[in-house]
N, C-alpha and C positions, 0 to 999 in steps of 0.2 A: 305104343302110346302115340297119336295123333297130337304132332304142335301146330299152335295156329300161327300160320305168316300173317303179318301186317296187314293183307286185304281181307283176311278170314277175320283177323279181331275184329269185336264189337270194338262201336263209336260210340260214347259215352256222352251226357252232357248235352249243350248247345250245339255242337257240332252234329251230335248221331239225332236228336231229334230236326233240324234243319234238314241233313239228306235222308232222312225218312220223307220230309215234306216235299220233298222236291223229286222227290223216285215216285210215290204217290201223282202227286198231283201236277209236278214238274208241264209234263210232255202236253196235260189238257191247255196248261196257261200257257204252253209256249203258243199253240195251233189260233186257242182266243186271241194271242199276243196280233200273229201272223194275219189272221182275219183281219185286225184291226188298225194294224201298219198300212195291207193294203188299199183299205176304205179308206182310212184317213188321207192316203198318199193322193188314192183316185181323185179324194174331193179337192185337197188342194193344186193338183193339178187341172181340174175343172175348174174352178174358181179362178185360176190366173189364166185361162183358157179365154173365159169371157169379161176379164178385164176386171175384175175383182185385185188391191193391193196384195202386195206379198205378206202381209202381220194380218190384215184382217182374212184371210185365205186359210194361210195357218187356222187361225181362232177361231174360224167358222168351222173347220176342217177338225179342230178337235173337242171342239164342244158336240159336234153330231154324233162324231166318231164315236163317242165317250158314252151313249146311250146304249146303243147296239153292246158295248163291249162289256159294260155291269151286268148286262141280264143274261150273256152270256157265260159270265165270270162266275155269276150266281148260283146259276142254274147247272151247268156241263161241271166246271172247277171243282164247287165247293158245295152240288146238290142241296144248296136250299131253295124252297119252292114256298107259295105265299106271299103275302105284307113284307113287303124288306120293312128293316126293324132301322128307322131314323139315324139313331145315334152310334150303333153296332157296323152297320153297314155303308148305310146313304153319304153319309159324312166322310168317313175315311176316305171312298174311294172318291167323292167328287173334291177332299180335301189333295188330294194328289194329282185329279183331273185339272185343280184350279193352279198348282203348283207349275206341274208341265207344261199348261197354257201359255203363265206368268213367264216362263224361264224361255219357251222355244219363240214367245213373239217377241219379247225383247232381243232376243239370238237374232230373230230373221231382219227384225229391225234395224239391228245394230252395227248387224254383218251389212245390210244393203247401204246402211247410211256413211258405212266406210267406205265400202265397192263403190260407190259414186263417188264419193272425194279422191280414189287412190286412180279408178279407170276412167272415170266419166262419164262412165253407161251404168245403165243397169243390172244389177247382179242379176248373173243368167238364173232361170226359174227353178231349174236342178238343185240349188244350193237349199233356197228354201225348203224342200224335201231333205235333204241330208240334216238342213240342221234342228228341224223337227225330228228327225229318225234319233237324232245323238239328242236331246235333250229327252225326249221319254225312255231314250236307253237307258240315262244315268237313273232315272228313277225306277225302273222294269223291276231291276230285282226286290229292291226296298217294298215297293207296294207288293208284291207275292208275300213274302212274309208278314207280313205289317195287315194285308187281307186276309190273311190264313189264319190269323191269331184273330181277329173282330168276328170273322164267320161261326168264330166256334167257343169263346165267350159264353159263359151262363148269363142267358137274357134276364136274370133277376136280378142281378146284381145291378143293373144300371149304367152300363161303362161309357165313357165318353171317347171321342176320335184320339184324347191320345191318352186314357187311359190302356185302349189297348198294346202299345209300348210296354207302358210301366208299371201291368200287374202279373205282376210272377206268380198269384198264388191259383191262377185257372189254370183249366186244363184244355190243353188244344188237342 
């Protein structure tokens, strides 16, 4: 009689469906992720290239970035094709875009307005790149899940951007 070790047991629960989500679909969001790291980085390295500030660079940098990266997400990630559906889709993920925007120009801001009080230059251009890379880190995983669950939502039900959090009774 065959016993099962620990990596053969089944995962039960929030946990065994999450890495189902993430064995599935994991490797396409990372590559979308990775596309979108590097456009974004390009742009804001373009933009402080030709003298564009470091927070508006950022902001331009990822409001473009953020186009390219849903229709990708949509389309390759989570195969829907069609009308993106407003309140299911549109919403979540430009509610996240607007979040990381919020969080990484206030970062570039805040970190630059310090680097000139502490050195008396200007935070070298690198930084801004890092500290956009770490503010849509922290949100990377959150939005995978959080988009996995709006994508796949019954459209009759009517959900809203964060009903998709807090209704347990769909099925993703």
């Amino acid at each position: 009689m065959a016993t099962e070790t620990p990596s053969d047991a089944p995962v039960d629960g929030l946990v065994g469906k999450a890495l189902g989500i993430i064995k599935k679909k994991g490797p396409k969001y990372s590559l979308v992720s990775v596309f979108n790291v590097v456009f974004g980085q390009s742009l804001i390295v373009g933009f402080q290239h030709i003298g564009v500030g470091k927070a508006a660079s950022n902001a331009l940098a990822v409001i473009i970035s953020a186009i390219p990266a849903y229709y990708m997400s949509r389309a390759w990630v989570w195969g829907k094709r069609g009308k993106s559906e407003l309140k299911r889709e549109v919403l979540p993920f430009w509610i996240f875009v607007g979040i990381g925007l919020v969080l990484s120009t206030f970062l570039v801001a805040g970190v630059n307005t310090w680097w000139k009080g502490a050195h008396s230059t200007e935070m070298p251009n690198i930084i801004t790149n890092l500290l956009n890379i770490g503010a849509f880190g922290i949100l990377w995983v959150i939005r995978f899940f959080w988009m996995d669950r709006a994508f796949h939502l019954d459209h009759h039900h009517g959900h809203g951007p964060l009903d998709v959090l807090l209704d347990e009774d769909e099925p993703v």
